[in-house]
Short mmCIF file of the C-alpha atoms (twelve columns), coordinates in Angstrom:
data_MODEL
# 
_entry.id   MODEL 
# 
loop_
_atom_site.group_PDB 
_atom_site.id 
_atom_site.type_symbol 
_atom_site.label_atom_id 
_atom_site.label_alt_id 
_atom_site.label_comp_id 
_atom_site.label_asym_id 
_atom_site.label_seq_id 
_atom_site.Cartn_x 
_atom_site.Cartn_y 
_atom_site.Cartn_z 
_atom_site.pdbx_PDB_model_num 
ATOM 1   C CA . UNK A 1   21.441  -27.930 -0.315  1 
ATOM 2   C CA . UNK A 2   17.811  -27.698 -2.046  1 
ATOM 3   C CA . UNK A 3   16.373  -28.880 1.406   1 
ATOM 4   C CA . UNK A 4   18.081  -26.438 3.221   1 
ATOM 5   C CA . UNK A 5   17.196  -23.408 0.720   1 
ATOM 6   C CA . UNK A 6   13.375  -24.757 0.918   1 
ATOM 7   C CA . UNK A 7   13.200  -24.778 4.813   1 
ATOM 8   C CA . UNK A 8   15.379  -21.347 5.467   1 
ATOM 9   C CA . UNK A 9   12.639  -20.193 2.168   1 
ATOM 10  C CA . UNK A 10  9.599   -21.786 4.290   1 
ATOM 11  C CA . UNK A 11  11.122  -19.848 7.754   1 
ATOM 12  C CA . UNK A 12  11.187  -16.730 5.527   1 
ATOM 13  C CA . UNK A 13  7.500   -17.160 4.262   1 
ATOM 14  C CA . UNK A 14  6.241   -18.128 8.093   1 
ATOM 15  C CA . UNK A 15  7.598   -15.026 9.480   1 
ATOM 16  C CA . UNK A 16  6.376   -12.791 6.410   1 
ATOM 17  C CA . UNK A 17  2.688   -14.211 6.985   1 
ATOM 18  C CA . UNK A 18  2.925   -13.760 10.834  1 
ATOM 19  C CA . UNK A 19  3.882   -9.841  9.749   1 
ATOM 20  C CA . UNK A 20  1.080   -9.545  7.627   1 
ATOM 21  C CA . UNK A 21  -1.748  -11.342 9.487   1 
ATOM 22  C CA . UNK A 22  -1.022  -8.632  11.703  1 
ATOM 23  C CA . UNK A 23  -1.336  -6.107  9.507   1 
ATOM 24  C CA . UNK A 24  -4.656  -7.346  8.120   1 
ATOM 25  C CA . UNK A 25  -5.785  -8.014  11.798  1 
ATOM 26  C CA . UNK A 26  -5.519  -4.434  12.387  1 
ATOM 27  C CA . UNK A 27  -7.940  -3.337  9.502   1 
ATOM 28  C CA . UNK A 28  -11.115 -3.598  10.892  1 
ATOM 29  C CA . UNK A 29  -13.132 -0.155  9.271   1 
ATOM 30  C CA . UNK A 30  -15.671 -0.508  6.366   1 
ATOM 31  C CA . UNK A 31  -16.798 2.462   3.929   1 
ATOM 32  C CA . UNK A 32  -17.487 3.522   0.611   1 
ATOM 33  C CA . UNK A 33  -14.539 4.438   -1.012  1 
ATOM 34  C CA . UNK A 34  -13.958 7.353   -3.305  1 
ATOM 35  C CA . UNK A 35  -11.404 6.075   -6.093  1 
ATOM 36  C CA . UNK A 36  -10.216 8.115   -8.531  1 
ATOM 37  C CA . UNK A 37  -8.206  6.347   -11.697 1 
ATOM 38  C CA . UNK A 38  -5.893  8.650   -13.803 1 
ATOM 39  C CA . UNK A 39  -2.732  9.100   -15.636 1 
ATOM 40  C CA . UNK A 40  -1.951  9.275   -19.543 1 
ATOM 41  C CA . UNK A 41  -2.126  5.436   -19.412 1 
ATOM 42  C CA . UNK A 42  -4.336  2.566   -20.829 1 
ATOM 43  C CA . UNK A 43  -6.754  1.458   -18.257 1 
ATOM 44  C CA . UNK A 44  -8.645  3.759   -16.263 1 
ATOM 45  C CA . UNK A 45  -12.331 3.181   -17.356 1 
ATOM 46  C CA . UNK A 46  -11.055 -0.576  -17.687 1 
ATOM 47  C CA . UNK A 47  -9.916  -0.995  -14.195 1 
ATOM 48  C CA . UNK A 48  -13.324 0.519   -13.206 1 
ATOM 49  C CA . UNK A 49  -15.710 -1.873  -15.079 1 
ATOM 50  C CA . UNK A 50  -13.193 -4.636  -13.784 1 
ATOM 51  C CA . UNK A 51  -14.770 -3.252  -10.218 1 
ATOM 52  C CA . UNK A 52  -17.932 -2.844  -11.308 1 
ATOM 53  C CA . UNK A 53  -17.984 -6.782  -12.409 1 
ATOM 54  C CA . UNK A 54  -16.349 -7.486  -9.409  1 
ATOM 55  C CA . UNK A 55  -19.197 -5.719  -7.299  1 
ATOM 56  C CA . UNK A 56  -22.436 -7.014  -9.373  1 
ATOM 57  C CA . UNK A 57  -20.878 -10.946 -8.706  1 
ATOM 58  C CA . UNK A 58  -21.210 -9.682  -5.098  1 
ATOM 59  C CA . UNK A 59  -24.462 -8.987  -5.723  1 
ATOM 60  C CA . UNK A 60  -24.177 -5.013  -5.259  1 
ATOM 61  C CA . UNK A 61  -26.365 -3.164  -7.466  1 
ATOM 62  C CA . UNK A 62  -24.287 -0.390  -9.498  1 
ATOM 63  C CA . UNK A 63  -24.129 2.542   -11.652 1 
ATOM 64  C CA . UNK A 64  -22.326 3.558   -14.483 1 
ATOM 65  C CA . UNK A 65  -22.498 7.048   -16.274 1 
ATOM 66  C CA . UNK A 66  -20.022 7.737   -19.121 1 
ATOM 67  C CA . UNK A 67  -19.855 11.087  -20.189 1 
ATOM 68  C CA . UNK A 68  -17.457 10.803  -23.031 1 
ATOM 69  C CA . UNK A 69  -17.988 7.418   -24.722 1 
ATOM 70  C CA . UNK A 70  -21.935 7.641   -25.474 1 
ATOM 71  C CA . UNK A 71  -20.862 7.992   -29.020 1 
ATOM 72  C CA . UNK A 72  -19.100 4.841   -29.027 1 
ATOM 73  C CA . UNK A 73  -20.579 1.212   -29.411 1 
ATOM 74  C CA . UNK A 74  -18.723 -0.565  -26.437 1 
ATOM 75  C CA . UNK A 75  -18.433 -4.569  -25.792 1 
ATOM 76  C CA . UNK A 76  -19.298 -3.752  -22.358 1 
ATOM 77  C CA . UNK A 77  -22.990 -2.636  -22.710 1 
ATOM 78  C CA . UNK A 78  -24.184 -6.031  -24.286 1 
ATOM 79  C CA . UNK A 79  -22.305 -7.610  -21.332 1 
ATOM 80  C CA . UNK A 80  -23.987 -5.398  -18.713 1 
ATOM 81  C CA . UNK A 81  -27.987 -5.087  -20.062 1 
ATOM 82  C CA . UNK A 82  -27.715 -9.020  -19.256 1 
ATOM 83  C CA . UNK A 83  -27.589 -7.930  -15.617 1 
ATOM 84  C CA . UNK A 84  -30.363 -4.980  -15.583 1 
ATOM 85  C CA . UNK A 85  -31.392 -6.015  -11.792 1 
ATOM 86  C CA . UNK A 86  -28.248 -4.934  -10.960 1 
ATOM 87  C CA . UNK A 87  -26.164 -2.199  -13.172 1 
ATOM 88  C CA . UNK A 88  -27.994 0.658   -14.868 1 
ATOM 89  C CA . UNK A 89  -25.552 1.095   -17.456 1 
ATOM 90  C CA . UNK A 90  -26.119 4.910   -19.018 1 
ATOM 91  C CA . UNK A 91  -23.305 6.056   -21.680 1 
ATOM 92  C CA . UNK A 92  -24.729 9.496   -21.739 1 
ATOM 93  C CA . UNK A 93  -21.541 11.703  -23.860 1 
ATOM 94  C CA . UNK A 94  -21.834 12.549  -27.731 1 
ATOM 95  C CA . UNK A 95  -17.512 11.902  -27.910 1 
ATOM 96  C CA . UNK A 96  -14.572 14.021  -27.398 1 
ATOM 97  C CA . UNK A 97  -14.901 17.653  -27.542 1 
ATOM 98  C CA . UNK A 98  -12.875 18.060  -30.402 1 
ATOM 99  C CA . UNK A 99  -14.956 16.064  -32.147 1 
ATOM 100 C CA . UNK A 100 -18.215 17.708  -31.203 1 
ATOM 101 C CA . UNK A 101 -16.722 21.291  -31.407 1 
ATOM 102 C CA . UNK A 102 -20.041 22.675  -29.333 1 
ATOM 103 C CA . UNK A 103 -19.099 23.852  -26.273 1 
ATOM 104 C CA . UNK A 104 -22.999 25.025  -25.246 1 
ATOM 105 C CA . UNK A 105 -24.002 21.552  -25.966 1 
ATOM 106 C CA . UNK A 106 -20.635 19.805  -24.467 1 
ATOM 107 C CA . UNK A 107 -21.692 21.516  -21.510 1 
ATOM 108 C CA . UNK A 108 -25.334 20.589  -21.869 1 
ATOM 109 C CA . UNK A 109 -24.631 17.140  -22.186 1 
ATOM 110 C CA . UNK A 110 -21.973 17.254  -19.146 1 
ATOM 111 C CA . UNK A 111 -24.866 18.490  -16.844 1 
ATOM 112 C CA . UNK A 112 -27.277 15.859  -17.468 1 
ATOM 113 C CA . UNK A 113 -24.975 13.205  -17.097 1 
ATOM 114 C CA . UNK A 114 -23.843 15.019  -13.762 1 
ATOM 115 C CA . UNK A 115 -27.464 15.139  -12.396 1 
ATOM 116 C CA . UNK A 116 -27.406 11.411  -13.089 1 
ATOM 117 C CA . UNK A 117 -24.537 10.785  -11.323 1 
ATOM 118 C CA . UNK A 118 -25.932 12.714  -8.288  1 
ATOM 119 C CA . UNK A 119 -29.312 11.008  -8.380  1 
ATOM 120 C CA . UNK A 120 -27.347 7.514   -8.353  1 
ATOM 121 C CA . UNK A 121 -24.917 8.715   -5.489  1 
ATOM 122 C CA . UNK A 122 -28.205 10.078  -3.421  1 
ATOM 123 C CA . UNK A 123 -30.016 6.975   -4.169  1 
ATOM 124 C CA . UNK A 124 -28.825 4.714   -1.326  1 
ATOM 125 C CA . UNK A 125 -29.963 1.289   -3.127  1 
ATOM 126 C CA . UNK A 126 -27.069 1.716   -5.365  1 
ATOM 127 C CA . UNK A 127 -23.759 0.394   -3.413  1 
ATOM 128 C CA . UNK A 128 -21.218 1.810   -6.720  1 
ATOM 129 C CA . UNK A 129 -21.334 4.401   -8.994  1 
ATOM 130 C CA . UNK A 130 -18.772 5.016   -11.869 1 
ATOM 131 C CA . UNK A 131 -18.500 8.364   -13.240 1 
ATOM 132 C CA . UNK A 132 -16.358 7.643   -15.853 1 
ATOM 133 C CA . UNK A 133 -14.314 10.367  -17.689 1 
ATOM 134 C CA . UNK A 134 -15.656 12.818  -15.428 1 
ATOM 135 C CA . UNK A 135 -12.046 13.889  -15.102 1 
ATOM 136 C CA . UNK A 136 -12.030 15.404  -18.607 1 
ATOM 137 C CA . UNK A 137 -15.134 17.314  -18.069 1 
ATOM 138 C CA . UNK A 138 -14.423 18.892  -15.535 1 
ATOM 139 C CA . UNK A 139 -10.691 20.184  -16.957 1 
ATOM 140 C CA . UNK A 140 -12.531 21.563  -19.729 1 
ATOM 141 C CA . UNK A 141 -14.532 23.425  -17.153 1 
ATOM 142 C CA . UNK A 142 -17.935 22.378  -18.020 1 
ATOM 143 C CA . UNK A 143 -18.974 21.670  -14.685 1 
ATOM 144 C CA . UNK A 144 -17.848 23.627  -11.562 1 
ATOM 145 C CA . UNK A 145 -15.296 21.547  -9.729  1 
ATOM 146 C CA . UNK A 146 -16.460 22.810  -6.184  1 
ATOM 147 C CA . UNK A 147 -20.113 21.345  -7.301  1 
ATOM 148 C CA . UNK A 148 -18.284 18.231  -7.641  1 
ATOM 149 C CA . UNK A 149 -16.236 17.948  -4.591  1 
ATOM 150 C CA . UNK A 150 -18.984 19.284  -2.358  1 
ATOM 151 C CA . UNK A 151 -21.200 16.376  -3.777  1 
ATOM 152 C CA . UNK A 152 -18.501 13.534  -3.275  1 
ATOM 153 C CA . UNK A 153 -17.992 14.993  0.102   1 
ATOM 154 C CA . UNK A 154 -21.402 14.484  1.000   1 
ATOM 155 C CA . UNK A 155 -21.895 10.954  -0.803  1 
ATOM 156 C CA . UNK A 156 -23.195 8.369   1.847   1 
ATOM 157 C CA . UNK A 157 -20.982 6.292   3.893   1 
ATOM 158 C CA . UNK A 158 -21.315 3.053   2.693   1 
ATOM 159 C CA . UNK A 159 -21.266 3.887   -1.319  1 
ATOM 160 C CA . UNK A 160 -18.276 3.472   -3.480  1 
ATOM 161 C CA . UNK A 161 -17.694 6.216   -5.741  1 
ATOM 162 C CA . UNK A 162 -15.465 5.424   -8.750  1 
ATOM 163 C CA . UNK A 163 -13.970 8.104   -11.177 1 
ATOM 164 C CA . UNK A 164 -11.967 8.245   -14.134 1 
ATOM 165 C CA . UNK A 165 -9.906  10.009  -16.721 1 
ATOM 166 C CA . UNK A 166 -6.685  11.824  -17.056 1 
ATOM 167 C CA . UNK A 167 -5.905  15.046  -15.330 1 
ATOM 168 C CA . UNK A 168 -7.642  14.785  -12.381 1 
ATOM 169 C CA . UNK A 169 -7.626  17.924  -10.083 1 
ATOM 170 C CA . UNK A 170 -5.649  18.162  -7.206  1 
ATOM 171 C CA . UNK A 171 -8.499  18.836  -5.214  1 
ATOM 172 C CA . UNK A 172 -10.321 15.441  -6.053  1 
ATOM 173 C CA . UNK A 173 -7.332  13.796  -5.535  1 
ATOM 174 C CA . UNK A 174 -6.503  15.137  -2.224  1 
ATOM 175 C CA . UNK A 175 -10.219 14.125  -1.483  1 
ATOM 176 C CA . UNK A 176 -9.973  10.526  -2.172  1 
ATOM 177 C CA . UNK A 177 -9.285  7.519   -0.390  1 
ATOM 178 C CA . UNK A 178 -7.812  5.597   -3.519  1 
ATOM 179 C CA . UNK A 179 -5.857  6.814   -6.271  1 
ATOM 180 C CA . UNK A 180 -4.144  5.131   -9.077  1 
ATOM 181 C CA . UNK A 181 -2.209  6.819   -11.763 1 
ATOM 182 C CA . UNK A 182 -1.854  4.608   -15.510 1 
ATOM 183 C CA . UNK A 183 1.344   5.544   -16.464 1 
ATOM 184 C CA . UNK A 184 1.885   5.696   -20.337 1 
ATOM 185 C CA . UNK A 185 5.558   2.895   -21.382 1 
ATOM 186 C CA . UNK A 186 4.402   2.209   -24.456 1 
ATOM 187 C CA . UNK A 187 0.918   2.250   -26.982 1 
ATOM 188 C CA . UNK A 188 0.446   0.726   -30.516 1 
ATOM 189 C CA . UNK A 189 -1.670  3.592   -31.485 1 
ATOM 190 C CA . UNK A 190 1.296   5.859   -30.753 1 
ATOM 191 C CA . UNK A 191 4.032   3.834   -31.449 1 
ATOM 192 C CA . UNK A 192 3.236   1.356   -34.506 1 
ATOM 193 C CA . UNK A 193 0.133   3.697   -36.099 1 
ATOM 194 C CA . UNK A 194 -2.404  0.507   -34.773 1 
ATOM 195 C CA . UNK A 195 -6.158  1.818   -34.449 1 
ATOM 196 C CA . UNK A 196 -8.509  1.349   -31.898 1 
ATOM 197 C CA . UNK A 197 -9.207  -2.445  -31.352 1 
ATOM 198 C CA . UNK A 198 -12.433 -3.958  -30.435 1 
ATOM 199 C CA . UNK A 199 -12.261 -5.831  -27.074 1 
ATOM 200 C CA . UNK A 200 -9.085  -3.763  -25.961 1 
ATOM 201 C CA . UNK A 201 -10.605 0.322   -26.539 1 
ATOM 202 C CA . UNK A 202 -13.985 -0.419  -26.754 1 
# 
């Protein structure tokens, strides 16, 4: 009986990998990608630096502008200034906005990480950029979302484009190629009163 579930199993798997061989025949385009990670969920910067480790073992140079958690001291930046030749790694935000409670300098601060971002996307020696938390800047209005989209629109071919937060705007993602929502099930902050830990937040 176990032989016969194996082979009818094996048949199964044979004509499953025929199927998708196919598929992955098929796929034969290359570009840049604009991805766009959002949702109330845990995850959305993380799943980008998980990228951007991903790209710099390829040997892609990247860039990384974070316009929320400058004010933090993240285990990722140690990790990252060991591989200058390839990541500029610029946390460039003084925290959340209720934390600041400046809205001329929140928007100050929001620009100059911006013009970052668009010098790193116009620069065509970098292959990524992350803009993370972008997402939350721009639903507080601090930069013009049409700004935004017409840059993306216009980001060369080949470059991957990652951003990040919650509430993204329709518009970017009807703009982008890749789009991932973190869905919220369950948190320790919310549900057992568990702070922020190091290695897992920041």
């Amino acid at each position: 009986m176990a032989d016969r579930t194996d082979a009818e199993h094996n048949a199964k798997m044979a004509r499953i990998k025929v199927a998708r061989d196919r598929i992955v025949e098929s796929k034969t385009q290359e570009k840049g990608l604009l991805i766009v990670h959002t949702g109330n969920g845990k995850g959305k910067t993380s799943a980008a630096l998980g990228m951007v480790v991903r790209a710099i073992g390829h040997g892609m140079k990247v860039g990384v502008i974070q316009f929320v958690k400058g004010a933090w001291e993240t285990g990722e930046k140690p990790v990252f200034d060991r591989f200058a030749d390839l990541i500029e790694f610029k946390p460039m935000g003084e925290g959340f906005t209720w934390d600041t409670q400046d809205r001329a300098r929140d928007v100050a601060v929001a620009r100059e990480a911006w013009d970052e971002v668009k010098r790193m996307i116009a620069d065509p020696s970098y292959q990524m950029v992350v803009a993370d938390e972008l997402n939350i800047v721009l639903r507080y209005d601090y930069l013009p979302l049409d700004e935004v989209l017409e840059v993306l629109a216009a980001k060369p071919a080949d470059t991957h484009v990652i951003v990040t937060g919650r509430n993204a705007p329709q518009a970017l993602i009807g703009m982008a190629d890749l789009v991932t929502e973190m869905t919220l099930v369950k948190h320790p902050f919310r549900e057992q009163g568990v702070k922020a830990q190091k290695g897992i937040e920041f």
